[in-house]
N, C-alpha and C positions, 0 to 999 in steps of 0.2 A: 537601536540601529546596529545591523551589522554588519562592521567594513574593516578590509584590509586584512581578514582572515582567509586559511586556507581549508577549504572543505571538500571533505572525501566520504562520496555518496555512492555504498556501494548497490546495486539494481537502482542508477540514477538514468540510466534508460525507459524505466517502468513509468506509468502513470504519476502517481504520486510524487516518487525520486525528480521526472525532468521538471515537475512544475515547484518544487521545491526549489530546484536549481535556478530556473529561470527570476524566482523571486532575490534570487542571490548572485546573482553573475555580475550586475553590472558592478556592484561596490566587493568583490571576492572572488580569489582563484577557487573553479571548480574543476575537481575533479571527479569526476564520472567512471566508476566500474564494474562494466557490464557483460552479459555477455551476449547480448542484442536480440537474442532470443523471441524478448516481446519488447517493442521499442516503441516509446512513441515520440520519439526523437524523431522519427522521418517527417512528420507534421510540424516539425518546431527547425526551420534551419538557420531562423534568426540563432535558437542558442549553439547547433553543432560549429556553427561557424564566427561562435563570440569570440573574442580573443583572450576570454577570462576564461574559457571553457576548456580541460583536456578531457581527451576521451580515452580511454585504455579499455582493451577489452580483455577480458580475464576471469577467473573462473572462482568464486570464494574459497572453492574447494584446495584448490591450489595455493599454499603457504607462503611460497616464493614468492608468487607474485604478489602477493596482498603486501608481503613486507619491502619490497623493493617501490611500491608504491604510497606507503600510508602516512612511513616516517617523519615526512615534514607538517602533517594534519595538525589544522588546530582545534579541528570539529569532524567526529566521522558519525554519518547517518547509516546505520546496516539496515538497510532495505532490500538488499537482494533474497529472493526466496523463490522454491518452486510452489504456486499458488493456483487458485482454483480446482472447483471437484473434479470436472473434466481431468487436469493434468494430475492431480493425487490420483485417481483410481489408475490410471494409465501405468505411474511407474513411483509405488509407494517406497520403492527404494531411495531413490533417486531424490524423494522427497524429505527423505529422513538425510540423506548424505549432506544434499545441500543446504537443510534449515538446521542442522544439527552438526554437523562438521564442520561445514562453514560457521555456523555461529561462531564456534570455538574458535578456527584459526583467527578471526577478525578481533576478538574479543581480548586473544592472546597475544596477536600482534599489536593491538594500542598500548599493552603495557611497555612495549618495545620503544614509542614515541617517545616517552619520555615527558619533560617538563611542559612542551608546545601544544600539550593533550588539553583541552578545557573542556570537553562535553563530550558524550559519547551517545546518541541516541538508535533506543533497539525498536526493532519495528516489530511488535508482537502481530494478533490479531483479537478479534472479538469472541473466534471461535472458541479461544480456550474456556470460556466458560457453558460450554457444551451445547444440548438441543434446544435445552429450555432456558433464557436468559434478559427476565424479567426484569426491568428498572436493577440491575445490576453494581451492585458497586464495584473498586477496587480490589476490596478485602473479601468480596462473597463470591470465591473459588473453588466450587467444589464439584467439574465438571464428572460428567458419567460418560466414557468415553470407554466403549467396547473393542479388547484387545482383539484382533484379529479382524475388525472390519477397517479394510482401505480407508474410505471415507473420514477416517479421524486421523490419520497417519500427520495430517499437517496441522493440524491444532495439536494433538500430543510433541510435536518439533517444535513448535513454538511457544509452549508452555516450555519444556526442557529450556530454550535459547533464556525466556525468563528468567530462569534459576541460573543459567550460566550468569546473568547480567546480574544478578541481585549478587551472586557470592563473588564475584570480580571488587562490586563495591564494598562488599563487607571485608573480606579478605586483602584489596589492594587499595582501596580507597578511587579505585578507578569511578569517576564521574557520569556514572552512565543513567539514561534513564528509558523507561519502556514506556513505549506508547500503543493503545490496543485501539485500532480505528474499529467502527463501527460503519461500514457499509457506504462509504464513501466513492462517488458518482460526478463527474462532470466530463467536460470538452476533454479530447486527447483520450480517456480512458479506451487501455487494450485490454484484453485477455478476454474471460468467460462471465462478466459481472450483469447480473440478470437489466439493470438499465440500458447498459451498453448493447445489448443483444435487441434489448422490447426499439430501443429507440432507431437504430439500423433499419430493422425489419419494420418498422413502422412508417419510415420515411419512402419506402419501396412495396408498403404497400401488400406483404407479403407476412403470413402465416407468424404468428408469435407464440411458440410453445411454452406453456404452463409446466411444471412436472408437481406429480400430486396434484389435487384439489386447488391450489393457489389461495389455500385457507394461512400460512405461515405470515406470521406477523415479520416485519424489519422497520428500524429509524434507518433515515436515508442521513447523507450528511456532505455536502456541496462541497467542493477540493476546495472553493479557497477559506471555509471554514479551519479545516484540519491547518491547511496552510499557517493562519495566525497561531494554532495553537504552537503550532512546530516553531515557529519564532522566537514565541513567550519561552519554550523552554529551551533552545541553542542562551537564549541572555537570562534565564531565572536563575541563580544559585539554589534556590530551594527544591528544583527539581529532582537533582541527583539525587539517586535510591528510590526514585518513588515509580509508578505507575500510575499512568493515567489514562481513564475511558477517553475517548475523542468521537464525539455522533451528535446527532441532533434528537432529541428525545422527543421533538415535536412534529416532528417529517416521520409520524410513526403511519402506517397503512398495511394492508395485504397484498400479497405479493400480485392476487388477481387485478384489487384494487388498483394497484400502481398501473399494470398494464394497460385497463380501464384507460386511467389518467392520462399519459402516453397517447394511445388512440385518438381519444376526444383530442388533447392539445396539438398532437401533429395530423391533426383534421386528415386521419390515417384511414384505410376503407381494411385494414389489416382484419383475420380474424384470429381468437384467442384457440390454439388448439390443447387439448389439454394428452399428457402422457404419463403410464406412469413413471417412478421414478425409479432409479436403477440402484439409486444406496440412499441407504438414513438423511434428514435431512437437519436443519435447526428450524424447530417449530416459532420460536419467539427468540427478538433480538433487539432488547431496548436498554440503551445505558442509565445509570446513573451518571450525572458529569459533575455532580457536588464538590469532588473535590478537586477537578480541572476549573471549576469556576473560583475557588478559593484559593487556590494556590496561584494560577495564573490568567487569574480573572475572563476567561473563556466564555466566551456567548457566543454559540450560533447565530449568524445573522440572515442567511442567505435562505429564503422560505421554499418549502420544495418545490413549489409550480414555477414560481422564479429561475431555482435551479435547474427543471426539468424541460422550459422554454429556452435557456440559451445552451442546454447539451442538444435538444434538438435543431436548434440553430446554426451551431458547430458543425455537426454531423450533415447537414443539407448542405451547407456550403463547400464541405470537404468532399461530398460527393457530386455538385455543383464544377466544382475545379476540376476534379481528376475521377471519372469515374472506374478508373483501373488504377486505384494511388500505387507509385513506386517507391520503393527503399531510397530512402536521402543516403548520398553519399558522405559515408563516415568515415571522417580521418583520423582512426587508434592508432596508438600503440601493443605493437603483438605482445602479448604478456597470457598467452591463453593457452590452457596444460589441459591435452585429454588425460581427463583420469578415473 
């Protein structure tokens, strides 16, 4: 159980970050810093308006603000990132600055916290282990990843953010540990995540695009699965220095397949359009979790149709209530540097 700590979840606006949070407000100060970009905090106003909750909006990029904010942490989750292919192809700069410079500033400034620091967890991805990534362990890292194509710009940032995390703990004994999800789906998810998109368009009944053949393998893996793991390790001491897969290796299907699924379950009249695709993709993406089950006794529990009936239950309801949803109003602190 974790209570009466102070936790600073930077991209805790993002899918994963607020429902992290929400599992942790009521017994912990959160802090939240974001830069609202993609929120899905407007769907959640139970937590913007917790009284355990601060919000600061701020920019990882920005030094000043991360350190004027982090100092009193007793647990910092680095989640913020620019994510999705969509927004990599757009601006691969932008991409490397903020999953790569920011890495660094946040990394740098926990050392600053001092003795109050007991965990530091780094939000990798799946992608670093490249196109093809087979029942994959921890230790089988040897992505192929083509210098000069967009498309990889944010798996090569978050590989780097890894190495910054691993030599922080080798070199300062900083307690950090990397967690690499695997394709992780449910309620509240924003951004470009191919569920998030099949299940929208499916509830409306409207066109579901494929890119490529929809022959690409992925393991799905329910938020509040990753949830528990992320638990296990804010309380495991044996986590620090390690990395861990986080997915469900049994919610494995094709990506057409899924869409399929989706259809029939949100008894959808959608149809499957297919296009091609505009950059490289990951053909296969299935974990190994042998050693998230050994170290922090990790089981998937949440079976995909299960998972995949209460995201489209979410989703009807939210467009049920508000079919033009607005921006929750959010009370930050200005801490935000264009730079």
């Amino acid at each position: 159980m974790i209570k009466g700590k102070t936790i600073f979840i930077t991209g805790g606006a993002g899918f994963i970050g607020s429902a992290l949070a929400e599992r942790l407000a009521d017994e912990n100060h959160i802090i939240i810093f974001d830069n609202f970009k993609r929120n899905s905090l407007q769907d959640k106003p139970h937590l913007t308006n917790h009284p355990n909750v601060e919000l600061i909006r701020g920019d990882v990029r920005d030094r000043a603000a991360l350190a004027a904010s982090i100092d009193s942490a007793n647990i910092v989750v680095h989640a913020a990132a620019v994510a999705g292919v969509d927004s990599v192809l757009r601006d691969p700069v932008m991409t490397m600055e903020v999953n790569v410079i920011g890495t660094y500033n946040v990394y740098t400034t926990c050392l600053e916290a001092g003795k109050s620091l007991e965990r530091v967890v780094d939000f990798s991805t799946s992608e670093v282990f490249g196109a093809y990534a087979y029942k994959v362990t921890e230790a089988n890292l040897k992505p192929a990843l083509t210098v000069g194509e967009a498309r990889w710009s944010y798996a090569i940032s978050k590989l780097t953010g890894e190495f910054f995390a691993n030599s922080f703990y080798i070199k300062y004994g900083l307690p950090i540990c990397c967690v690499r999800p695997f394709n992780i789906f449910g309620p509240g998810q924003v951004g470009e995540g191919a569920i998030h998109h099949f299940v929208v368009n499916a509830i409306q009944n409207k066109d579901i695009t494929i890119y490529s053949d929809g022959s690409q393998i992925r393991a799905w893996c329910y938020i509040d699965d990753i949830l528990d793991a992320l638990l296990e390790i804010l309380q495991n001491n044996r986590s620090s220095g390690q990395a861990f897969n986080i997915g469900n290796p049994q919610s494995t299907l094709t990506i057409y397949r899924l869409a399929r699924e989706i259809i029939r379950l949100s008894e959808s009249k959608s149809q499957i359009v297919f296009k091609e695709a505009s950059s490289p993709d990951v053909e296969v993406r299935i974990p190994d979790i042998n050693k998230a089950r050994e170290i922090l006794n990790f089981e998937p529990k949440v079976e995909l149709e299960d998972g995949l009936l209460r995201t489209i239950d979410w989703y009807r309801e939210k467009m049920r209530k508000n079919a033009t949803p607005q921006p929750a109003m959010l009370k930050f602190k200005e801490k935000y540097a264009h730079v």
